[in-house]
N, C-alpha and C positions, 0 to 999 in steps of 0.2 A: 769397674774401671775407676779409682779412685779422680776426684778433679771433675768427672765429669759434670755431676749437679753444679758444682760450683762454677765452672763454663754455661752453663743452661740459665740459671742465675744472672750473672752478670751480663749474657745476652740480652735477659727478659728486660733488662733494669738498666740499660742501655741504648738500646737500639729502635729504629724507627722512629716512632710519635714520644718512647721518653727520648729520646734523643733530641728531639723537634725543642720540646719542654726544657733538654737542657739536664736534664733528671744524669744522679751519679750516683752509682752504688760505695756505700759509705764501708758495710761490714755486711757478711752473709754468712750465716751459719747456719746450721738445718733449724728448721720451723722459726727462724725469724731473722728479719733482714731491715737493713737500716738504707735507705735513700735521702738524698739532699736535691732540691731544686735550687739553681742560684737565682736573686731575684733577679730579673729586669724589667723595662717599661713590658715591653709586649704582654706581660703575666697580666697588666692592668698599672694605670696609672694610680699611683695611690698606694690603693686597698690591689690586692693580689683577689683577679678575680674567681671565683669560686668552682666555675668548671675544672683550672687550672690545680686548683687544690683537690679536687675531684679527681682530675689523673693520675695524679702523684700517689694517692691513696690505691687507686685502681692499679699501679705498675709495681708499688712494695708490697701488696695484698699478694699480686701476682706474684711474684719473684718470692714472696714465703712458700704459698703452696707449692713451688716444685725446686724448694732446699731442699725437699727427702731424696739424700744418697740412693734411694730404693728406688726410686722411679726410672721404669723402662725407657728407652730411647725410641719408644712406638707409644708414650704418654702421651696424650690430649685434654686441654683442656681449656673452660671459658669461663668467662665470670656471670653468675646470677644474676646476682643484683649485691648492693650493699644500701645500708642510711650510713648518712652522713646527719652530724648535727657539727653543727660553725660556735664556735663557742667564744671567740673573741676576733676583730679585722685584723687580717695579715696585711701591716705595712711596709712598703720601702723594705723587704726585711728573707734573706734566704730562709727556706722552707726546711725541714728534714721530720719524715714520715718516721715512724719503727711500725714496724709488722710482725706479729707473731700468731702463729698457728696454732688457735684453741683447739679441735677439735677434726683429727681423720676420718672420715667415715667410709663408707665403701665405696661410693663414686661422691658423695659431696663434702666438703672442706668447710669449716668456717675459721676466720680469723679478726682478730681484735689490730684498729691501726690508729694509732694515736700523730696529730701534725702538731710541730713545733717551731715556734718561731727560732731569728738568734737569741733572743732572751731566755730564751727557752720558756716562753708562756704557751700554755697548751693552748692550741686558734683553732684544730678541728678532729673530732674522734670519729670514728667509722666502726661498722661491723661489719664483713664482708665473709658473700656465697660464694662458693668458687665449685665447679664441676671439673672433675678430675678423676682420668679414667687411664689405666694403664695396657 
């Protein structure tokens, strides 16, 4: 059923806690998808606090591993773990993730997600596990 991952997608990368965040899905394609956080105070005054850059990572991570058109509608799945390294302070400044899916495996996923400021100076990269089972 053509459309569907792309519904499955913009759910992940939408609703509930990214929702909370604010989180907007930019572009979605299979194996990689682009999210935007707008800033506001609540993220952290200042400096954009780190957990919040931490979700944002964790909801475009997610929303890659299940762009694959292939994936069942009886698919399940959760996140590992990732690292994160913080690479410069997110100020005063909207967020936007890209997520792309390095590697399918039989039930585990890995993918590469890079956070960028509006300057577009890269503030934090990730590597991220994902468990995905159809």
């Amino acid at each position: 059923m053509p459309g569907i991952h792309n519904q499955r997608v913009a759910r992940i990368a939408t609703e509930s806690f990214a929702d909370l965040l604010g989180i907007q899905l930019v572009s979605n394609q299979p194996d990689h998808v682009v999210v935007r956080m707008p800033y506001r105070p609540a993220l952290g005054v200042g400096r954009i606090h780190g957990g919040a850059i931490s979700a944002l990572i964790d909801v475009a991570a997610t929303a890659s591993f299940w762009s694959d058109p292939t994936l069942k509608e009886t698919a399940m799945g959760a996140t590992v773990g990732f690292t994160v390294n913080f690479l410069k302070l997110a100020v005063n400044s909207d967020l936007t993730a890209n997520a792309t899916v390095r590697r399918r495996g039989g039930t585990l996923c890995t993918g590469d997600v890079s956070v960028t400021n509006e300057a577009g100076d890269e503030v934090a990269i990730a590597v991220v596990t994902y468990k995905l089972t159809q």
